[in-house]
Steps between C-alpha positions, in 0.01 A plus 500: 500500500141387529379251813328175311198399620631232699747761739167707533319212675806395710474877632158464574564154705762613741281747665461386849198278576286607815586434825267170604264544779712296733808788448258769544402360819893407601530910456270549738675295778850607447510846716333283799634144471776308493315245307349662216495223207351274742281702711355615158449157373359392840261800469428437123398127589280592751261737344514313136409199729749271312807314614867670493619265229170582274583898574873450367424339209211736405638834734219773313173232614203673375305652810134555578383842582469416837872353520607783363333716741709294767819544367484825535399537835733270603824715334330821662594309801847400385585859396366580838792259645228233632667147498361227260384252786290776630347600186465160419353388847680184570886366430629145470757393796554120472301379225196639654332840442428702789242803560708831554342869620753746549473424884737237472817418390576371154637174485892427436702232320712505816212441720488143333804388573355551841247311437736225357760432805130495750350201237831328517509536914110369510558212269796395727319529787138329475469531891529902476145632385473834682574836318446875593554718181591875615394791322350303249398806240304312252561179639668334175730327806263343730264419183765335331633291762117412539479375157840323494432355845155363577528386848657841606366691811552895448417807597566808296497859639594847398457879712303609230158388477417556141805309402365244727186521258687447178638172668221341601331591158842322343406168735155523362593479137717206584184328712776500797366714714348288771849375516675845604429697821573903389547741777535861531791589721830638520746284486550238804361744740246301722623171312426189771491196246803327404541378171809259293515779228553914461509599167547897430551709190461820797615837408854527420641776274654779745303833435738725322578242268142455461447858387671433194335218339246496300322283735456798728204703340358181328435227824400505814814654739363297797568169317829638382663703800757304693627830672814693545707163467231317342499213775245672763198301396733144472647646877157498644402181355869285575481647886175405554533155295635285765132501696298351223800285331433123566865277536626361180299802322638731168475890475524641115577861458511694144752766532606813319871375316700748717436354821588163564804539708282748759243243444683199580628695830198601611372148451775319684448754799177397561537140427862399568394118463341499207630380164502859285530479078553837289406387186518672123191526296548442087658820404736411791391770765462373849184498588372222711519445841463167672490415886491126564415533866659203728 
């Protein structure tokens, strides 16, 4: 029996339209991210220079020669397993977009509900203006708390000095740099201010569990290194705390999930009078820390 004319064009329709430019790019990012759609669509917005929602509706945008050129150097750096913040050069933490070099840390969801519970404390207590922010990375912390807080006094430091760099440039973007002392040090060591506020997202994932995340070959180990029990940069910091804490003051740790009971230990060791909260962050993984010091 003969195919009419009509079952010869329904053949010809159900061949399988192209991939858009938007999939092409999500195939890119799947060996290397556990993101892909949206790293891709993050990616595609950026060099088309449109918004997300314009890049959805229309995901093959036409490119200029140049953007083109781009996108291709930028998934020679994704094949190469390079994060997207880093090929991109900055990342959004908290509504506001931060300047990111591969000498720093990039910034986590988790790290904001950090930066949540430290707004609530400073809005509760107008009289507590003082704040040191430890190993501050790229400083999305101590520049956020600036923003959020105008009267705030802080000082921001980190051991290494070209993440100390990337900070201050962060506080210069945000025209709140006069208002944030950065220091180069390790830790509390030499430390003889005191101050109402610690906030720390220090080093925290114990090494061998370290060695198998991706994490490990992609961002800077000395931001990410919390040691054999991932607690020996939060040890340093809790036993030397009580010299620098004022009365009345809060500590805020960010911890790796599978610590909080050593944590919490450790903590009430070294302060037995304080008030001590283990507290879950949205996926419901403890991760914060807080020391209400009496």
């Amino acid at each position: 029996m003969k195919q009419n004319v009509w079952q010869k064009q329904d053949l010809k329709t159900n061949k399988k339209p192209p991939d858009s430019l938007l999939l092409q790019i999500r195939k890119n990012f799947e060996p290397h991210s556990t993101s892909p759609y949206l790293d891709a669509l993050v990616l595609l917005s950026h060099i088309s220079a449109q918004p997300k929602s314009r890049v959805l509706a229309n995901p093959s945008p036409n490119l200029t020669p140049e953007q083109q050129t781009e996108l291709s150097l930028a998934l020679n750096q994704v094949k190469g397993g390079i994060p997207l913040p880093y090929i991109l050069g900055a990342w959004e933490f908290y509504q506001l977009s931060f300047h990111l070099t591969a000498d720093v840390l990039i910034p986590r969801p988790e790290t904001e509900g950090l930066i949540e519970k430290a707004l609530k404390w400073l809005q509760d207590h107008p009289g507590r203006r003082t704040c040191l922010d430890l190993g501050t990375g790229s400083g999305c912390i101590a520049v956020t708390l600036a923003a959020k807080i105008p009267d705030l006094k802080l000082l921001a430091t980190d051991r290494s000095y070209p993440a100390t760099l990337v900070a201050r440039k962060n506080a210069q973007n945000h025209k709140i740099d006069e208002r944030i002392n950065f220091l180069t040090c390790d830790l509390l060591t030499g430390f003889r201010t005191t101050v109402d506020l610690l906030i720390a997202n220090l080093p925290y994932i114990p090494t061998e569990k370290l060695k198998s995340l991706r994490v490990y070959n992609t961002e800077p180990r000395l931001a990410l290194d919390g040691g054999a029990d991932g607690l020996a940069s939060i040890r340093d910091v809790l036993e030397k705390a009580p010299g620098i804490m004022n009365p009345g003051g809060l500590i805020l740790l960010e911890i790796d999930e599978s610590k909080g009971d050593e944590a919490q230990k450790l903590t009430q060791s070294i302060f037995p009078r304080a008030e001590i909260k283990l507290e879950k962050d949205l996926s419901g993984m403890d991760r914060y820390l807080s020391i209400h010091i009496k």
